[in-house]
C-alpha positions in Angstrom: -25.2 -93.0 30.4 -25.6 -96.9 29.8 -22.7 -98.6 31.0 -20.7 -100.4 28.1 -18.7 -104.4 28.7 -15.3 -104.8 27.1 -15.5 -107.8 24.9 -13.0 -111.0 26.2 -10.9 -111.8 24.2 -10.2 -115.9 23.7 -7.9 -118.3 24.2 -6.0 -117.8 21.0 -5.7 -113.8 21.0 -5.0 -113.9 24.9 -2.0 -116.3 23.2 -0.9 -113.9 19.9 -0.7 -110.6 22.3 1.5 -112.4 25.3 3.4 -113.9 21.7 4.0 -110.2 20.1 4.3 -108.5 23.0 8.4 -108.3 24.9 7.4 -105.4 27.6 4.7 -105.7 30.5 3.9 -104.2 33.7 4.3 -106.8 37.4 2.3 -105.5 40.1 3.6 -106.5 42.9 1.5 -107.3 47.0 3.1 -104.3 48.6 3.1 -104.1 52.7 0.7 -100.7 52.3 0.1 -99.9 48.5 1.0 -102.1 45.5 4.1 -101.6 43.1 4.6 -101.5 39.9 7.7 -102.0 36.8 8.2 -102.5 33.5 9.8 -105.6 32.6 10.9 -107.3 29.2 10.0 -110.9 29.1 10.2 -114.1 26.9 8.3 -117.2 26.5 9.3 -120.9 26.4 6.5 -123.2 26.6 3.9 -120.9 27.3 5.2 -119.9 30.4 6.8 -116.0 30.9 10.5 -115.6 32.1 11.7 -111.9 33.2 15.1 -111.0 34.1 15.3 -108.8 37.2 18.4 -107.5 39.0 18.7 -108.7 42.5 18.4 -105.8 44.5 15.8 -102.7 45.2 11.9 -103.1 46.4 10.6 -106.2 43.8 13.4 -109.0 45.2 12.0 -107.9 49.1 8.5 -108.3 47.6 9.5 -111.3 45.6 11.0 -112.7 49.3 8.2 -112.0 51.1 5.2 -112.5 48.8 5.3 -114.0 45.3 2.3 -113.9 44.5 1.7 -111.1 41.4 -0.3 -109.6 38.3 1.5 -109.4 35.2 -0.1 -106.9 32.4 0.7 -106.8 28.7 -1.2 -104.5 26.3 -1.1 -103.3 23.0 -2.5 -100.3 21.8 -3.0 -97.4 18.9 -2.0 -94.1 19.7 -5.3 -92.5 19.6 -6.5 -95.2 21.6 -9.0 -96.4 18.9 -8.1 -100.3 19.6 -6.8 -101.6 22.4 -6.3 -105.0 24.1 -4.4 -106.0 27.3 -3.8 -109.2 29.3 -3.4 -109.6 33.0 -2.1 -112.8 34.8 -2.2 -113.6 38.2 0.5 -115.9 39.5 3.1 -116.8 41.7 7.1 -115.2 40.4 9.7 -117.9 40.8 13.4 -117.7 40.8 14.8 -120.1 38.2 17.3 -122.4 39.8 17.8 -125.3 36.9 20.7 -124.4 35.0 19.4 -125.1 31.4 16.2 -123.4 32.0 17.9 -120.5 33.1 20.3 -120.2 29.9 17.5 -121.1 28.0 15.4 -117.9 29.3 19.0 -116.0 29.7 19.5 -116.8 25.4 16.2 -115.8 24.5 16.1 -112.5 26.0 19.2 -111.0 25.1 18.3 -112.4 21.3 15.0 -110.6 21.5 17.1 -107.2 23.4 19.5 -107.2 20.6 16.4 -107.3 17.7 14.3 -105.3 19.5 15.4 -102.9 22.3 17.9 -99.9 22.8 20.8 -100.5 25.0 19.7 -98.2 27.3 17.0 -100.7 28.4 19.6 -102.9 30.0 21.3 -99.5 32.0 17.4 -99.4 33.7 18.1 -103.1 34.5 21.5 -102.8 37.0 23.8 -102.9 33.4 26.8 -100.5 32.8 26.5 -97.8 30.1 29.1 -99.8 28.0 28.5 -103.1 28.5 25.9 -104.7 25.3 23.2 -107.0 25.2 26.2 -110.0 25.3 26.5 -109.1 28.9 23.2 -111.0 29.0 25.2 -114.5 29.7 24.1 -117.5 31.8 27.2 -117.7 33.0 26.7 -114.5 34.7 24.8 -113.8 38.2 21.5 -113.0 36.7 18.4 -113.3 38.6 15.6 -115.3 36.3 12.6 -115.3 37.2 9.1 -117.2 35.7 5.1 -116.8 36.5 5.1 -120.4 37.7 1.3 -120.6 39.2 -0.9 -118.6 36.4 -3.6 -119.3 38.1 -6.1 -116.9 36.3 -5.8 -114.8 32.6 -8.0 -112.2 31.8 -8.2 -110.6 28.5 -9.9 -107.5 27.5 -10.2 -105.7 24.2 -11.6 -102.3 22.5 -15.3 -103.2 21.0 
């Protein structure tokens, strides 16, 4: 069987899939074995902002270790296309106010178009509250890949 090379995908469709995509995958440097969650995310200025609720396995990961690979794909059913994106990098907690409401706005405007309300039970939420609870004025844990220090992307030949 001769081995077959995924074709890399550029600059600009690395760009379009991380633009069109709201849902990836953050490996996380576990102590034994890594870990792994789904996460919605945004983008302001290139760089990708996650909300994440501040307890459970990722925050003692995020306190000990930063350092992470974020994956985004996109994909037919059958499998006859694909692409996906990972980026290595260093998860940051967002400290500047406007940055944070910024990220804060932008996510629950993309949750309200785009995601069930179930999606923000999975993240720490009650069942009645809606994608308003969202609010910078709330204790919400924002987080952005601050050090991309490498982006690989791979596609279906």
């Amino acid at each position: 069987m001769r081995l077959v090379k995924l074709p890399s995908m550029g600059k600009h469709e690395i760009d379009d899939l991380i633009k069109r995509q709201m849902i990836c995958r953050i490996a996380f440097r576990g102590s034994k074995y890594p870990y792994i969650a789904p996460f919605q995310y945004v983008t302001i200025g290139g760089t990708l902002y996650f909300h994440f609720t501040n307890y459970g396995r990722k925050m003692r990961m995020l306190g000990t270790d930063g350092n992470v690979c974020v994956e985004i794909e996109h994909y037919e059913p059958d499998m006859s296309k694909y692409r996906f994106v990972a980026l290595r990098g260093k998860l940051k907690v967002v400290t500047d106010s406007r940055e944070r409401a910024e990220a804060i706005n932008r996510l629950r405007s993309q949750g309200r178009r785009r995601l069930s309300m179930n999606f923000l039970v999975a993240h720490g939420f009650n069942k009645k509250e809606d994608w308003s609870s969202l609010d910078p004025q709330k204790r919400l844990v924002i987080v952005k890949l601050d050090e991309a220090a490498d982006r690989t992307g791979l596609k279906s030949p």
